[in-house]
C-alpha positions as CSV (number, residue, x, y, z in Angstrom):
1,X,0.0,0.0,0.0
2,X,1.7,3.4,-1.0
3,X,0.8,6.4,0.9
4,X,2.6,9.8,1.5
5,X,4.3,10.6,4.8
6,X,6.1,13.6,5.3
7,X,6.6,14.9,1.6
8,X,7.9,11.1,0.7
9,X,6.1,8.1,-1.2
10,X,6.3,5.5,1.6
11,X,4.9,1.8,1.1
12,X,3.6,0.2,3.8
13,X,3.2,-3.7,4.1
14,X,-0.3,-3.8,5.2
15,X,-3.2,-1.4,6.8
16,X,-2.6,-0.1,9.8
17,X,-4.1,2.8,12.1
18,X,-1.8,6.4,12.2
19,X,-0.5,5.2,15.4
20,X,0.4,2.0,14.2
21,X,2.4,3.6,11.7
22,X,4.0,6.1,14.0
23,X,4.4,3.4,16.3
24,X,7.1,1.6,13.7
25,X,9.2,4.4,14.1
26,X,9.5,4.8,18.1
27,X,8.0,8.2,18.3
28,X,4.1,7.4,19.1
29,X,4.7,8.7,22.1
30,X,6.0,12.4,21.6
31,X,4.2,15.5,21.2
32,X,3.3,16.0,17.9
33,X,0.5,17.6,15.2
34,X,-0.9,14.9,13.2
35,X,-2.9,15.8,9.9
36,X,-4.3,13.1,7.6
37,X,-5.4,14.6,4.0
38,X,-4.9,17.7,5.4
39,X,-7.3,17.3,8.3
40,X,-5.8,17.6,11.9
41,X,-6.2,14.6,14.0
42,X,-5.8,14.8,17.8
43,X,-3.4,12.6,19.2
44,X,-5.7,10.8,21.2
45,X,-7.8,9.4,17.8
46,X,-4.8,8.1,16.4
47,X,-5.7,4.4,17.1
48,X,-9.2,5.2,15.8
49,X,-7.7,6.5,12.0
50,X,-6.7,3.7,9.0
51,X,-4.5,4.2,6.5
52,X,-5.9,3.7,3.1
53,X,-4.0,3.9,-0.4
54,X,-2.7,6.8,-1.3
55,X,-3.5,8.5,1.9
56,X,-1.4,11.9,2.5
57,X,0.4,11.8,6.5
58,X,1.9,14.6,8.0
59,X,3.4,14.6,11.1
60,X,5.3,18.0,12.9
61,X,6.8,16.5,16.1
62,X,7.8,19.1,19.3
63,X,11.0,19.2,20.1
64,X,12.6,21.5,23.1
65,X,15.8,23.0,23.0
66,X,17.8,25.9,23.8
């Protein structure tokens, strides 16, 4: 299944939810903005979101520094 993460074509192996997806890459758990064709998703409804084919994901994670 190809979808769009980030800017990039990305193929996933299978559907998944958003957080399933974020969860691949070990940062499901930090503070981020989450919009799925262009509509904002709350972190909290990310296990509640599938994937689907050609699907647009962007995620903006928060970072602190100084």
């Amino acid at each position: 299944m190809i979808i769009t993460f980030n800017g990039k074509t990305c193929t996933i192996p299978k559907p998944c939810t958003i957080l399933q997806f974020l969860e691949t890459s070990g940062k499901a758990s930090l503070p981020m903005m989450v919009k799925l064709n262009g509509s904002l998703i709350q972190q909290k409804d990310l296990k509640d979101f599938w994937l689907k084919e050609h699907d647009v994901l962007s995620v903006v994670l928060f970072m602190g520094g100084g």
